[in-house]
N, C-alpha and C positions, 0 to 999 in steps of 0.2 A: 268624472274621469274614470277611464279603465285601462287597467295596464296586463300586455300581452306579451308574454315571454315564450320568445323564438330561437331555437338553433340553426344557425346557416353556416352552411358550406358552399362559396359559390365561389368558381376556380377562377383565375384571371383572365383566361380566354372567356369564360361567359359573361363578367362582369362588365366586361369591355362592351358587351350590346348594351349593359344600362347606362353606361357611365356616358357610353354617344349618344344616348338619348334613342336609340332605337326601338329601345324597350323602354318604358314607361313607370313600371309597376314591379314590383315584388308580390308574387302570390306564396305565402309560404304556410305552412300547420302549426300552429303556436303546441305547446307543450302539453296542452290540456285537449288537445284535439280538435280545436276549430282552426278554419281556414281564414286568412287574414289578406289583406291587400294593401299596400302600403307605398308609397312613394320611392323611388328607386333611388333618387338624389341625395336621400337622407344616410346613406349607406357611404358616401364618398370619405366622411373624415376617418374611417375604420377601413380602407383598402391597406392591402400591404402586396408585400409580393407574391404571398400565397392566396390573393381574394380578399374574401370575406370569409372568417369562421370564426365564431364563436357564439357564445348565448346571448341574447339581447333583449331588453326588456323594452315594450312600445304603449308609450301613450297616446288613447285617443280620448274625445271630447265625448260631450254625450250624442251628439248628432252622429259617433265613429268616426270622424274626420283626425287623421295624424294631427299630433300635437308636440312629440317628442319623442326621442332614442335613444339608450344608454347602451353601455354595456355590463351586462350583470352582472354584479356586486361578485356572485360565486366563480364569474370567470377571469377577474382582474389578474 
């Protein structure tokens, strides 16, 4: 398993294409510089009314395939 820690800011007007399913995927830069791809559904229990922001930590399997999402210990 590997775990990838991302910051997001995404405002509620944009969140709104993931959350209807228009958009698919979150492409976002994890913290160490690589670029990540992620499932956009997984982001729903952490909406609020300013989006999505804060740090978040992303587990994938060894194949990369999503496995889990938290929110960072350092952002609680």
């Amino acid at each position: 398993m590997q775990t990838v820690t991302v910051r997001l800011k995404i405002s509620p007007e944009r969140f709104q294409a993931y959350y209807q399913g228009v958009v698919e995927y979150v492409v976002a830069q994890s913290i160490d510089g690589r670029t990540i791809q992620f499932p956009a559904r997984v982001l729903r229990p952490f909406v609020s009314h300013l989006g999505i922001q804060g740090t978040f930590e992303i587990t994938f399997d060894a194949d990369l395939k999503f496995q889990s999402i938290r929110r960072a210990k350092d952002d609680m």
